[in-house]
NUTITOR-601480 format. One line per field, with one value per residue: residue number from 0; x, y, z of N, C-alpha, C in turn. Coordinates in nm, 3 decimals. Layout:
residues N
zake <- [NUM:...]
n.px <- [X:...]
n.py <- [Y:...]
n.pz <- [Z:...]
ca.px <- [X:...]
ca.py <- [Y:...]
ca.pz <- [Z:...]
c.px <- [X:...]
c.py <- [Y:...]
c.pz <- [Z:...]
//
This chain:
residues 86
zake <- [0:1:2:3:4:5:6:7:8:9:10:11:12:13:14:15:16:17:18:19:20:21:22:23:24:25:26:27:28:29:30:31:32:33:34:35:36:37:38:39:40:41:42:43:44:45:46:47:48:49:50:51:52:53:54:55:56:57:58:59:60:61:62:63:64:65:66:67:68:69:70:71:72:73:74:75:76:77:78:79:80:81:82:83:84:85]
n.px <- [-0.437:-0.591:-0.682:-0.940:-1.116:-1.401:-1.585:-1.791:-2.029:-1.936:-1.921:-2.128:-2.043:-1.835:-1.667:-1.715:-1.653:-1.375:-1.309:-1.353:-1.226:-0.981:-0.637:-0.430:-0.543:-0.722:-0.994:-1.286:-1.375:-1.487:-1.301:-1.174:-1.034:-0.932:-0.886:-0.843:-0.921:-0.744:-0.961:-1.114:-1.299:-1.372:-1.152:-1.101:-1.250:-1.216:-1.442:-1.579:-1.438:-1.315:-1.209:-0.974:-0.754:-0.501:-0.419:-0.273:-0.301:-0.587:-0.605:-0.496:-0.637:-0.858:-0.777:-0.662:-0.392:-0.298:-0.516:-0.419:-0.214:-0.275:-0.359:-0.174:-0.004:-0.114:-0.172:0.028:-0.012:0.008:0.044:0.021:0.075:0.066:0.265:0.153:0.111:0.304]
n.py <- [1.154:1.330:1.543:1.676:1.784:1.905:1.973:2.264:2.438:2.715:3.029:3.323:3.582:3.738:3.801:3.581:3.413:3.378:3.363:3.048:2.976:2.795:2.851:2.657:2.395:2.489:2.485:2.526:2.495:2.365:2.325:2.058:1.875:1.607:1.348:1.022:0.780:0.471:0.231:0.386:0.544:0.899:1.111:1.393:1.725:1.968:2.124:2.237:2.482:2.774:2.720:2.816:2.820:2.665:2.321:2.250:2.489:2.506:2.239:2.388:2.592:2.434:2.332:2.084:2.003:2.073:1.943:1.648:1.650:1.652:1.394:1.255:1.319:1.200:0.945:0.890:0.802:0.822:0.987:0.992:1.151:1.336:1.518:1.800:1.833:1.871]
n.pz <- [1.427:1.176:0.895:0.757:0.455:0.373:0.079:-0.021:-0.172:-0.414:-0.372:-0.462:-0.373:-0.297:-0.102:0.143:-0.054:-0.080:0.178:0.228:0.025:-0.077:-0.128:-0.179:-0.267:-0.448:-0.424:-0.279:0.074:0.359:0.691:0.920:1.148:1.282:1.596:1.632:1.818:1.895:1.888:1.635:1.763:1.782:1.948:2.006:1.808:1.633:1.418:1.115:1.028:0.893:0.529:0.408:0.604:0.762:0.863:1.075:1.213:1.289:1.466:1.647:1.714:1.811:2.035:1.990:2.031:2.307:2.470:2.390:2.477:2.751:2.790:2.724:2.919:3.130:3.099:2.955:2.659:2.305:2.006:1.647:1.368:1.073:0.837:0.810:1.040:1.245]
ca.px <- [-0.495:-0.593:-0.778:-1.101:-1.171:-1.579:-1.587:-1.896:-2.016:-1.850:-2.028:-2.092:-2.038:-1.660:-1.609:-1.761:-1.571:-1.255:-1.320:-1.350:-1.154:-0.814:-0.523:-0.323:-0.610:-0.795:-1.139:-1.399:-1.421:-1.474:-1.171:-1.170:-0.933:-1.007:-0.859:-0.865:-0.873:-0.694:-1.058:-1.148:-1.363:-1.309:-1.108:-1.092:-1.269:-1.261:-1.529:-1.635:-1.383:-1.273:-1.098:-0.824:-0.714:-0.385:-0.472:-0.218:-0.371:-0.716:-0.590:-0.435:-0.793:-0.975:-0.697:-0.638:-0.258:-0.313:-0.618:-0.375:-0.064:-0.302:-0.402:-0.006:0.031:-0.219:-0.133:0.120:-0.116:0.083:-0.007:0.052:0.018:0.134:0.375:0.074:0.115:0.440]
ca.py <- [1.283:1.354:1.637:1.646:1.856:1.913:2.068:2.333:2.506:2.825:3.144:3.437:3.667:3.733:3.818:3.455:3.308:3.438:3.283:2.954:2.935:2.745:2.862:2.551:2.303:2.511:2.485:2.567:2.378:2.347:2.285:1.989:1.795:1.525:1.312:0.908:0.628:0.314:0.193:0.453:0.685:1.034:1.139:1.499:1.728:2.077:2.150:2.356:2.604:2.836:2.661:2.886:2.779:2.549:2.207:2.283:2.641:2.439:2.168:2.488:2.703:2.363:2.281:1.952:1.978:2.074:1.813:1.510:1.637:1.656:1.246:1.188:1.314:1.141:0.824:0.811:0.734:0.901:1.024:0.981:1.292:1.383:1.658:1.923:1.889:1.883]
ca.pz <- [1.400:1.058:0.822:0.617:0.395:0.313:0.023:-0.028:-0.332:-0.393:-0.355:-0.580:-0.310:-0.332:0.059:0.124:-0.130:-0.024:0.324:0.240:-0.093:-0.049:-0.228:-0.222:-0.306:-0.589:-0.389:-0.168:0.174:0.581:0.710:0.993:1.224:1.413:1.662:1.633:1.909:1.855:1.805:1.567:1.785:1.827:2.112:1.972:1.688:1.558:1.304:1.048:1.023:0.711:0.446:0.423:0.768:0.769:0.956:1.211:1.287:1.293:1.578:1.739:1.762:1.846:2.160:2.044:2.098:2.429:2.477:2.333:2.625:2.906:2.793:2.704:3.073:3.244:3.079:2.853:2.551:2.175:1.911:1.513:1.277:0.917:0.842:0.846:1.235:1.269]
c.px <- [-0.490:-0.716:-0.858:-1.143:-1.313:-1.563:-1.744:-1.876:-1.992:-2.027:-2.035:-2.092:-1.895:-1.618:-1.626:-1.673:-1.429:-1.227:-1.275:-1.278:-1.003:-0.722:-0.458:-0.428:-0.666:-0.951:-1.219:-1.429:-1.431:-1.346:-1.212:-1.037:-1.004:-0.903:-0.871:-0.818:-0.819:-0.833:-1.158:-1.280:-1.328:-1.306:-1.137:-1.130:-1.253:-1.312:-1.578:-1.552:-1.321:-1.184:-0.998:-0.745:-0.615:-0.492:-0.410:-0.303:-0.554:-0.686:-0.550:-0.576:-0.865:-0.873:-0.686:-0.510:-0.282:-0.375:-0.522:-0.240:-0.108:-0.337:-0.244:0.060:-0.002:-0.162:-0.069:0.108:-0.030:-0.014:0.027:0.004:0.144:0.174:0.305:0.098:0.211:0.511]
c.py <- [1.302:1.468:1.602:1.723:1.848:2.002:2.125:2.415:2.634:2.932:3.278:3.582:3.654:3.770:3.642:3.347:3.273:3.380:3.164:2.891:2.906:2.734:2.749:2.418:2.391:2.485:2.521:2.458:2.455:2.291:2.185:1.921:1.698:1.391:1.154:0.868:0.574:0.233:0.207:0.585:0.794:1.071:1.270:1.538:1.857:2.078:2.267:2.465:2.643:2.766:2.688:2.863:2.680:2.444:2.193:2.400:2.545:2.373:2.299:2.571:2.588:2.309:2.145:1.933:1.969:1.965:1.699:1.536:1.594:1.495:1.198:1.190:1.246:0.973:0.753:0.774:0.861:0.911:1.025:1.053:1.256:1.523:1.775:1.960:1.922:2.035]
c.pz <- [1.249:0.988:0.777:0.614:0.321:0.188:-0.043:-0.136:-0.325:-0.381:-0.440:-0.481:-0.254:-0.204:0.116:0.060:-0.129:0.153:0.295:0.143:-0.035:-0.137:-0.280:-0.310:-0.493:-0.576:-0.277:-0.059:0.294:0.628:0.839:1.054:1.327:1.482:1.712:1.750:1.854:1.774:1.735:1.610:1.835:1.926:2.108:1.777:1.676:1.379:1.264:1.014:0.865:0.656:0.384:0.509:0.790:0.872:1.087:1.311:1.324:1.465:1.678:1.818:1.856:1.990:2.146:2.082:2.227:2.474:2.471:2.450:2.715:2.889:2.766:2.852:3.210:3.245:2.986:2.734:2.400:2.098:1.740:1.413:1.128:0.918:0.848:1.018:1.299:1.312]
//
């Protein structure tokens, strides 16, 4: 499971910009998460979302936690994240 950040050109409309502007980075993006196979295709994605939006809170809106238990339950299959998920 890993992030990607799109980053989009800011906006001169300061409600707008304020959406998508990310304090910690210093820019304007889409926030993403997505969900790798073993042989690199996506099991799970949430897209598009405000780039203010932690990457945890992201996987959280898009149910991939949930999504990646009910396949850890079924068949045992893990998962490998970076300390954002944690």
């Amino acid at each position: 499971m890993d992030d990607l950040k799109l980053q989009i050109q800011s906006s001169l409309d300061c409600t707008e910009q304020t959406t998508f502007y990310n304090g910690w980075t210093h820019n304007t993006y889409v926030g993403n998460v997505l969900l790798f196979c073993p042989d690199g295709t996506i099991l799970f994605a949430c897209t598009n979302i405000l780039g203010r939006v932690h990457d945890s809170t992201i996987a959280e809106w898009g149910n991939i936690y949930e999504n990646s238990e009910k396949v850890y339950q079924s068949c045992g299959g893990k998962c490998t994240v970076d300390s954002a998920f944690s």
